[in-house]
Phi, psi and omega in degrees: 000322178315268201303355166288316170316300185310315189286323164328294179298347182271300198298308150340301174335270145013311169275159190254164188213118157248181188091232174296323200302076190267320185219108183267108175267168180198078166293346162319322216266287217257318166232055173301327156314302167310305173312307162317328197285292203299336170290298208284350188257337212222332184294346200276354193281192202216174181017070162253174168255115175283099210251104185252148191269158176318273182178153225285162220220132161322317190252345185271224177322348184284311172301310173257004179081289198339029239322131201049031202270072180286097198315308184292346182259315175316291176290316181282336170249340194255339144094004170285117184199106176234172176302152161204143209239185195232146169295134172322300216243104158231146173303158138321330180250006182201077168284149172267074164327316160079247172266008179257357190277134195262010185262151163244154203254138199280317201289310193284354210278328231259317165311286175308346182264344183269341179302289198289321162310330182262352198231356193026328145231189229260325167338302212263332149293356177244353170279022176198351168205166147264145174226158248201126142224163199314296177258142166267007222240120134295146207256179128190121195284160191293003173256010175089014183242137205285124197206106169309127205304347180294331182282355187291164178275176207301297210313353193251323180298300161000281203278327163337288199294340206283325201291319194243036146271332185248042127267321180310311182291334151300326186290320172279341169281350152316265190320330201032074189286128162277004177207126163264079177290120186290155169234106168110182183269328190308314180285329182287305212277331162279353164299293172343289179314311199286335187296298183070034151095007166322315196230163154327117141210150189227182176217156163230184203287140218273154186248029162319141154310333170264001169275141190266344188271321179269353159246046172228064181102035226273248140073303183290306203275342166298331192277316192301312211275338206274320175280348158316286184294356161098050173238127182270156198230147160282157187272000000 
């Protein structure tokens, strides 16, 4: 999983970004330590439901290497604390803090809490899931507002999507997951490309702040959906 990460990271490195595209992070890179902590500690199970993510939130993963790393859950439940290094190029509104950053990321606050709440420890929730994300790479337009890899012109998306279709397709074949769940449609539809129907995929609901369905409960209608797909949760 390490040496997929890595490889990942090189090549994203690599690629050039224009346009809207004023500032590119790569916490593969700059907080590789954390990231690392969290594979080696929590990445090692095998037939798991592989819950893959978009790509990293200004205040989550750009900040702990985490996925959805939503700093007080990060350290304090999932118990990750490592060093963070600084991206070369950072906006002004959107520094890299690392575990001293006061911000909170909603999306990861609203994942990881139903995590720890439905699963109480961290153990007992990575025996039955992993989480992911599709891309390593945070977007940002020059007024400092977050812009999403879907959104790239073709010529820039292309090779992106191509990098972190075969680093997916590694993870899974490591991991052998038995089912992959996008959180959100966008990460389902590229698992979809990667699977080509070899494994299961669904999606649930993305747990953003700009979604109006996930901030009417979003946690309850994720259990519906999880159970739906026959995956048991505890009671």
């Amino acid at each position: 999983m390490i040496r997929a990460s890595r490889a990942l990271s090189r090549k994203v490195e690599a690629l050039e970004f224009s346009g809207k595209v004023a500032y590119v992070y790569n916490p593969l890179r700059y907080a590789r330590a954390a990231n690392e902590q969290y594979v080696r500690r929590y990445g090692t199970g095998s037939g798991v439901v592989l819950l893959l993510g978009m790509n990293p939130g200004p205040w989550g993963m750009a900040q702990t290497g985490v996925p959805f790393g939503e700093v007080s859950l990060v350290r304090d439940w999932l118990g990750i604390d490592a060093p963070i290094k600084r991206p070369a190029r950072e906006h002004p509104k959107r520094q890299v803090l690392g575990f001293d950053c006061h911000r909170s990321e909603v999306s990861g606050a609203r994942l990881w809490g139903w995590a720890r709440d439905c699963y109480r420890t961290p153990e007992r929730f990575f025996s039955e899931f992993f989480v992911w994300n599709y891309c390593p790479l945070s977007f940002m337009l020059e007024s400092g507002a977050n812009y999403t890899p879907d959104k790239l012109p073709k010529d820039e998306r292309e090779p992106l999507f191509a990098a972190c279709d075969r680093a997916l397709q590694k993870v899974i074949e490591i991991m052998q997951p038995r089912r992959v769940v996008g959180i959100g449609k966008f990460a389902e539809r590229r698992a979809g490309q990667v699977t080509a129907g070899g494994v299961p995929v669904d999606s649930i609901l993305h747990p953003s702040p700009a979604s109006p369905l996930a901030n009417k409960g979003w946690a309850p209608q994720v259990e519906r959906q999880l159970q739906d797909m026959g995956i048991q949760l505890p009671r």
